[in-house]
Backbone bond lengths (Angstrom), bond angles and torsions (degrees), N, CA, C in turn:
res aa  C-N    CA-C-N  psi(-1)  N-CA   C-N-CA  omega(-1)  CA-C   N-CA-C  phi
1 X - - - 1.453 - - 1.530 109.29 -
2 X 1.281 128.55 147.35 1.519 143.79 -150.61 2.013 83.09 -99.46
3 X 1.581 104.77 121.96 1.499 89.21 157.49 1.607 118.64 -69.82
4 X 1.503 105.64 -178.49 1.848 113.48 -154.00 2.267 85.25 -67.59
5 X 0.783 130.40 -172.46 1.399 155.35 147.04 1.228 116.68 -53.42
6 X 1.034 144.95 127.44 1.805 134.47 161.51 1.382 102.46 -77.07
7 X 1.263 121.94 -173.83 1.289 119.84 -159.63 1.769 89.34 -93.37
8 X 0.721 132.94 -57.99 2.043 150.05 145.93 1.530 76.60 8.20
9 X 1.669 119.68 -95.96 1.384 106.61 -144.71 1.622 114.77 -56.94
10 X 1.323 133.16 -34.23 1.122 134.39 166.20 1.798 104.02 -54.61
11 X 1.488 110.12 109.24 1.490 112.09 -169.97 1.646 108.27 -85.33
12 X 1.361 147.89 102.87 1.142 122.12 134.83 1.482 140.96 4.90
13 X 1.141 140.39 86.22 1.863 129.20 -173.55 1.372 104.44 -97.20
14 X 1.456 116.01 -70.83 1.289 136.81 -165.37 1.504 141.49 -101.34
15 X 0.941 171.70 -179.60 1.927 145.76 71.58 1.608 97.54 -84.62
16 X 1.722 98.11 147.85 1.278 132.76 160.75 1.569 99.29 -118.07
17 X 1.499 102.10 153.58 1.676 109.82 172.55 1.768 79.65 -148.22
18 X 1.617 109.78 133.42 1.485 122.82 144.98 1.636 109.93 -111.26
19 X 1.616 90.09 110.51 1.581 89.22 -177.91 1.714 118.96 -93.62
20 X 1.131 123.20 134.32 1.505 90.76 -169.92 1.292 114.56 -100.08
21 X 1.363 151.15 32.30 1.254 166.56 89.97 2.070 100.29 4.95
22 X 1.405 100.73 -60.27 1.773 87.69 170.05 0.978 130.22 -59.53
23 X 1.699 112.19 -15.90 1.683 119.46 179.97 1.288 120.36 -83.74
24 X 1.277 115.34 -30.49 1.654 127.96 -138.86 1.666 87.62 -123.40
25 X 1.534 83.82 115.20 1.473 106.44 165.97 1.612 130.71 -115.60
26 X 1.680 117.09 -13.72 1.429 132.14 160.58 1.498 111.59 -62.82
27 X 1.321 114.95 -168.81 1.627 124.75 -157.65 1.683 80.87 -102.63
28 X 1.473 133.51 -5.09 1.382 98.34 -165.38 1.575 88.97 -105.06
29 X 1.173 130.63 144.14 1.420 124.27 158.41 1.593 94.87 -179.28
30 X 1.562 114.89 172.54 1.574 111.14 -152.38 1.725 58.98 -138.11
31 X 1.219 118.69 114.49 1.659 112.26 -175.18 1.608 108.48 -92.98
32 X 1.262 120.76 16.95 1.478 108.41 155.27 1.475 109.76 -143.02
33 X 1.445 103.19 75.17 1.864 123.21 175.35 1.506 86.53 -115.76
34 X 1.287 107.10 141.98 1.194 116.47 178.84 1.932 119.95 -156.14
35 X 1.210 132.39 -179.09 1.387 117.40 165.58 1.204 82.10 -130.23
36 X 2.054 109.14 156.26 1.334 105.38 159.99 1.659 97.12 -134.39
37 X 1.568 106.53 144.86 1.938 103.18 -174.43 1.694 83.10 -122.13
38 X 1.021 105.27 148.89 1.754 135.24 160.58 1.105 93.24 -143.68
39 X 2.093 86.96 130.28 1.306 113.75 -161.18 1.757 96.61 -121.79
40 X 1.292 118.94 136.17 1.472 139.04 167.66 0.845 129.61 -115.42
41 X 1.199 120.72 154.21 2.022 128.06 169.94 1.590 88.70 -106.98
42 X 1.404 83.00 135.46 1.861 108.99 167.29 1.394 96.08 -75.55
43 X 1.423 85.35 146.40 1.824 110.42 173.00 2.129 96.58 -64.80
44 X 1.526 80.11 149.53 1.932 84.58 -164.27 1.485 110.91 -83.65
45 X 1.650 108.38 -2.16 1.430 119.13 174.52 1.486 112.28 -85.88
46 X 1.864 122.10 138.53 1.618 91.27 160.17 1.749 149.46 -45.29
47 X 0.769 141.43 142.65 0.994 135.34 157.98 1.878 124.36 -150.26
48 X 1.032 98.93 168.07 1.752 110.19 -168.13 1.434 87.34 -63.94
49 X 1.844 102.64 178.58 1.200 130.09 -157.82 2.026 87.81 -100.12
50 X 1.796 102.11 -38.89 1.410 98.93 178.56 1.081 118.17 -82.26
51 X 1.977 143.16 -19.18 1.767 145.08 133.89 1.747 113.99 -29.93
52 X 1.660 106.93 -31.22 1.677 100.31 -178.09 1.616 106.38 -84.24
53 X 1.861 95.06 -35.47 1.508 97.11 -166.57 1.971 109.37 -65.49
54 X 1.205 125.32 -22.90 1.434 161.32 173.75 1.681 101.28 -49.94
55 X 1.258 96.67 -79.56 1.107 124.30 172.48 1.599 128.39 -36.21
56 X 1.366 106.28 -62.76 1.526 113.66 154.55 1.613 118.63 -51.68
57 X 0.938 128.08 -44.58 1.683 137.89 -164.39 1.460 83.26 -63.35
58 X 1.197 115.55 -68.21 1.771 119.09 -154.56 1.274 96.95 -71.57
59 X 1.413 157.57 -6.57 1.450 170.78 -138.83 1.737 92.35 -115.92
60 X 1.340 101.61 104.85 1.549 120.04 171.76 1.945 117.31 -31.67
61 X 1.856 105.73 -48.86 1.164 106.94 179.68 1.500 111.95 -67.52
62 X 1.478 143.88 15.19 1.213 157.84 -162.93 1.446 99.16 -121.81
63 X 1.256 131.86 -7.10 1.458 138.36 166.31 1.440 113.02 -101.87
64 X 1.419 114.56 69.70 1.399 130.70 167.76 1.646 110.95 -137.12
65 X 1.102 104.69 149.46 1.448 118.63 -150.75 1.783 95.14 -98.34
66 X 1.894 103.76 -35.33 1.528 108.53 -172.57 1.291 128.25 68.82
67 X 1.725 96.48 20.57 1.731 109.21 173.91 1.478 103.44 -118.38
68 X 1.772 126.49 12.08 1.514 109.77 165.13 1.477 96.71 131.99
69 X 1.375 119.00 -29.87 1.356 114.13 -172.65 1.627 125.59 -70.08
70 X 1.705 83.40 -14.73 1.982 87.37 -158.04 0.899 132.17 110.52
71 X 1.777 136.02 -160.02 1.189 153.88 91.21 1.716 133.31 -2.04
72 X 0.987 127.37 77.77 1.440 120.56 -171.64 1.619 112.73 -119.40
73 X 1.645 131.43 90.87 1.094 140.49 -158.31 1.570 104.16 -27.23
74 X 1.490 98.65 -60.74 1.766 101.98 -153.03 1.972 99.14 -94.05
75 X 1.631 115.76 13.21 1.324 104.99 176.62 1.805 112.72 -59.59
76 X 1.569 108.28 142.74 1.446 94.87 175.09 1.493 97.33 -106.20
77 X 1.491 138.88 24.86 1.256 131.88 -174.69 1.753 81.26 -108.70
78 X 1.675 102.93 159.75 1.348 133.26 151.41 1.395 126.98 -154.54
79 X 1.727 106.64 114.27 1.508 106.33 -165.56 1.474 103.95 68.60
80 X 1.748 116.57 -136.73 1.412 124.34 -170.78 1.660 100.59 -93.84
81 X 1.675 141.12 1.55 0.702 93.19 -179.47 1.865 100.70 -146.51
82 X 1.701 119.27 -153.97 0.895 98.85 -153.26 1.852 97.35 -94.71
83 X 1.497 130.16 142.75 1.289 122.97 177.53 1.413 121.25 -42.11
84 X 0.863 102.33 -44.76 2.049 124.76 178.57 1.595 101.53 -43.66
85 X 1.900 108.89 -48.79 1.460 100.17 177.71 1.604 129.69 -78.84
86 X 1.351 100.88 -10.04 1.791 102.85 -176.87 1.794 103.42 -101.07
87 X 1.338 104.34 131.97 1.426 134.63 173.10 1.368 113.29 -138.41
88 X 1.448 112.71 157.67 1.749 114.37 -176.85 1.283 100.71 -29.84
89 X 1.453 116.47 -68.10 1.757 119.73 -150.14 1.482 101.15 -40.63
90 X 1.698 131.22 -46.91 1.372 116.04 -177.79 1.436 121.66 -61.34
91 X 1.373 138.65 14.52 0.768 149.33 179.57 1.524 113.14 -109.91
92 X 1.345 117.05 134.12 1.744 119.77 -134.98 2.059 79.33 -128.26
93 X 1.206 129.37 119.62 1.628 111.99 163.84 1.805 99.07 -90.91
94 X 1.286 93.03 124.85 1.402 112.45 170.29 1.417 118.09 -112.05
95 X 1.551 127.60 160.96 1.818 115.19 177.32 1.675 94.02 -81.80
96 X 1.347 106.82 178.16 1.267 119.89 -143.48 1.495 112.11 -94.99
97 X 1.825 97.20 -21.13 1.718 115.90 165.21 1.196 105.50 -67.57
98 X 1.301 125.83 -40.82 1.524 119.66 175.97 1.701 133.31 -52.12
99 X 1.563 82.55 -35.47 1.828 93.79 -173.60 1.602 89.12 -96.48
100 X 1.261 142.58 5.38 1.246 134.29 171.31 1.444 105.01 -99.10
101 X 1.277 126.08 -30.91 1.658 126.48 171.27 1.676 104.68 -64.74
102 X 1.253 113.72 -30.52 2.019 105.36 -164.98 1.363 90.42 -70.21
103 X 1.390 101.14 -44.86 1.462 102.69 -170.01 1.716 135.69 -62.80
104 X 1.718 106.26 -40.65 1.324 116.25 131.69 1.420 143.79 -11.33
105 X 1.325 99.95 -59.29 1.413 123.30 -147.00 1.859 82.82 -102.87
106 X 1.136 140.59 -31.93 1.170 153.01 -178.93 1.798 104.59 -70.12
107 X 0.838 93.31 -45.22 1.482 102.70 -166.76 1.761 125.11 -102.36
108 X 1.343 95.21 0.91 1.936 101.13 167.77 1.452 101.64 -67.13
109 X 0.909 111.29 157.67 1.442 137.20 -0.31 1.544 107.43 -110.03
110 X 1.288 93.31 33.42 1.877 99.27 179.99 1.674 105.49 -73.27
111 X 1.331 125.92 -32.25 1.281 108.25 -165.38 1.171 86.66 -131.80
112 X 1.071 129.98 53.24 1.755 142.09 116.37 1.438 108.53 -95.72
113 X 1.502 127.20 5.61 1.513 117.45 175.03 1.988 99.33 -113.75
114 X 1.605 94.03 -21.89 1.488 85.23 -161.88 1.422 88.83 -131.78
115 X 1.178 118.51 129.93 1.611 165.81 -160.18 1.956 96.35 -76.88
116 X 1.557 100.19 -69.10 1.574 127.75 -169.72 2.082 94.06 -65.97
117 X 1.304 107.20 -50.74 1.953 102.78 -170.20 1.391 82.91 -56.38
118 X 1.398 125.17 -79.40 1.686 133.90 -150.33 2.103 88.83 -37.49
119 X 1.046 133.81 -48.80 1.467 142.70 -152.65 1.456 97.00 -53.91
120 X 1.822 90.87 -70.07 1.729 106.14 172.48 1.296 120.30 -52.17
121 X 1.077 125.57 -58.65 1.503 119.55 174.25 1.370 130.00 -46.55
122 X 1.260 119.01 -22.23 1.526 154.91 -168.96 1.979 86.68 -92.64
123 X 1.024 127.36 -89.82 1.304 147.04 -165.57 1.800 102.08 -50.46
124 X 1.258 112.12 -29.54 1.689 113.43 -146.42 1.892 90.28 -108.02
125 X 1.441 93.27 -48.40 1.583 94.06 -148.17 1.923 97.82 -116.25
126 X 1.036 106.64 -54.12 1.753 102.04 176.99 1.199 109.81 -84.20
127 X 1.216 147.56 -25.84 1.745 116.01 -179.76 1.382 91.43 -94.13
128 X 1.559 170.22 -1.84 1.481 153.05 109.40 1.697 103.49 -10.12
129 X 1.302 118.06 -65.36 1.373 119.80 -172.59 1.296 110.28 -57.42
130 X 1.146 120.76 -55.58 1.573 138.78 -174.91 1.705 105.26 -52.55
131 X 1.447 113.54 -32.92 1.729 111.17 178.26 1.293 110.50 -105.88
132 X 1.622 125.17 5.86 1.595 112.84 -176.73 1.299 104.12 -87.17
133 X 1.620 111.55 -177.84 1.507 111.06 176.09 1.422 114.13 -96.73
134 X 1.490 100.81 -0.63 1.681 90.58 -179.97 1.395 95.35 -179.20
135 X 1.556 110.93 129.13 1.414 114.39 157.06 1.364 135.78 -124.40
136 X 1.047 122.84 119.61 1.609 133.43 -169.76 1.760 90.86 -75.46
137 X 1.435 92.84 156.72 1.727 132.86 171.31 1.597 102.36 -126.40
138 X 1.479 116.48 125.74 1.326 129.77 158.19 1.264 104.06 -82.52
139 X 1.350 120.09 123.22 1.969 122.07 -177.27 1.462 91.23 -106.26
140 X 1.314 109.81 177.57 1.166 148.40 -154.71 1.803 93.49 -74.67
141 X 1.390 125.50 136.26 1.376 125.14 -146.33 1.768 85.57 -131.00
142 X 1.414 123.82 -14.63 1.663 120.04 -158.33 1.082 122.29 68.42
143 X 1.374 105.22 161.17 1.382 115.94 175.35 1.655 113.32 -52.10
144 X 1.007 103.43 -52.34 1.545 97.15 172.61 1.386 137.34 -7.90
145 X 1.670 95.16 -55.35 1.480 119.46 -170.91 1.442 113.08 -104.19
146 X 1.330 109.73 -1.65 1.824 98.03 176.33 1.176 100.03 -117.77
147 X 1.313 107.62 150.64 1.343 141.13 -131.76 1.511 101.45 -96.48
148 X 1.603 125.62 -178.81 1.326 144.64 -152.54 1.604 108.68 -62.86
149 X 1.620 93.81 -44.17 1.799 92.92 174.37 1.977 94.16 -132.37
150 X 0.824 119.52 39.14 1.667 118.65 177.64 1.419 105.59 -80.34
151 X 1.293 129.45 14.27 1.898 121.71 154.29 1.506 122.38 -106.17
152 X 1.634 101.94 38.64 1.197 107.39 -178.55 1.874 99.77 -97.34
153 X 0.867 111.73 5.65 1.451 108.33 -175.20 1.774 85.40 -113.12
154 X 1.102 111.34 140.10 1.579 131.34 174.04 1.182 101.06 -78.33
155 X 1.235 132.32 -61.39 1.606 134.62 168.21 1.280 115.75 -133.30
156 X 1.233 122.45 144.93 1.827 142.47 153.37 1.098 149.70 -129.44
157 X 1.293 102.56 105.68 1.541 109.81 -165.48 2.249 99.83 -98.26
158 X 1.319 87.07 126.00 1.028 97.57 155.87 1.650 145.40 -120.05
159 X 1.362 131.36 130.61 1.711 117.70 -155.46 1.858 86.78 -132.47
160 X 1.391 96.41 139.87 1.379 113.19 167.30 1.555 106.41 -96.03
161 X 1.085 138.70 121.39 1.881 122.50 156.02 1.195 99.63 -126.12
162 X 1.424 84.55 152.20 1.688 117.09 -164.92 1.408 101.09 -130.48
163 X 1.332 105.15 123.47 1.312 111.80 -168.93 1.681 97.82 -142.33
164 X 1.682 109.67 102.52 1.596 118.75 -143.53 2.242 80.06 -94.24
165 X 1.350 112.92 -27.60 1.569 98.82 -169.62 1.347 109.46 -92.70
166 X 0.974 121.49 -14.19 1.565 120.99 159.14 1.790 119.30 -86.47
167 X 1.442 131.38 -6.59 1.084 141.78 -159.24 1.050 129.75 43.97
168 X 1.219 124.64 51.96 1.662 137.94 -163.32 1.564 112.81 -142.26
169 X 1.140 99.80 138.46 1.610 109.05 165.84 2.052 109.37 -121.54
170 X 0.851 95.38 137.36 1.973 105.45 174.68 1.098 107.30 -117.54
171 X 1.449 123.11 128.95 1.901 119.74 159.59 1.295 85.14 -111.17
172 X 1.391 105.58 135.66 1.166 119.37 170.43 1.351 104.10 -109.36
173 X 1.548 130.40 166.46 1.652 132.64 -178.42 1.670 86.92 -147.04
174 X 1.493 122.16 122.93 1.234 132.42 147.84 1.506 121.97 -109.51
175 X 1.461 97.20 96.00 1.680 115.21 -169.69 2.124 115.18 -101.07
176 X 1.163 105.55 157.51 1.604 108.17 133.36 1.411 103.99 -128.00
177 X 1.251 101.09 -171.32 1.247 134.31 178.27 1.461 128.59 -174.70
């Protein structure tokens, strides 16, 4: 059996942010909805879906809070809640129409106003999903587990895809705040 990944072999490449504040030019818009993707290279050895899911958690760029600060090595917050509480098991594999409907359904009526968001979102975040082999959903963890000020985001959806023939992994975060 392959030990788990260190956080090292899971490579860092990228961030993308589609904010939709660049789209939205009418009176309706929630002006800090946004998507954010961090993009990786899979470790070049096999490994499980729960060594990648592992792997990411302990992965420095996974210590962002997603309220403006960044990246912060020694933060123990992520998103709304506390790092300590998320492990593979919170991570749900769903098909890829599914995590493209939350996301949808999250995000009207912005890209029923804007032509260019629906494009990006389409280009950035659902056809990635639509070709990986598997994408996890982080669900709802409770109060329990989110942290000191972690209800500053109105909603958060988070999706892992794993996309083993292209060698890439994406967490995507579809937040406001």
């Amino acid at each position: 059996m392959n030990a788990a990944p260190t956080p090292n072999e899971l490579t860092h490449e990228r961030d993308a942010l589609i904010n939709f504040r660049a789209h939205l030019t009418s009176g309706w818009h929630h002006g800090y909805r946004w998507v954010d993707h961090k993009h990786f290279r899979l470790p070049p050895t096999p490994t499980t879906d729960r060594e990648i899911l592992t792997a990411l958690i302990a992965h420095e760029q996974f210590r962002d809070t997603y309220i403006g600060a960044g990246v912060i090595p020694e933060e123990p917050r992520h998103g709304p809640y506390w790092i300590t509480a998320i492990t593979p098991d919170q991570y749900e594999p769903l098909p890829a129409h599914t995590c493209e409907r939350i996301i949808r359904d999250w995000s009207v009526p912005a890209c029923t106003e804007s032509p260019a968001l629906e494009a990006d979102l389409q280009r950035e975040i659902f056809d990635p999903m639509a070709a990986a082999d598997r994408v996890y959903h982080l669900g709802e963890l409770g109060d329990e587990n989110t942290h000191d000020w972690g209800r500053i985001h109105e909603y958060f959806h988070e999706f892992v895809v794993i996309d083993r023939t292209a060698g890439h992994l994406t967490l995507i975060v579809a937040a406001d705040d």
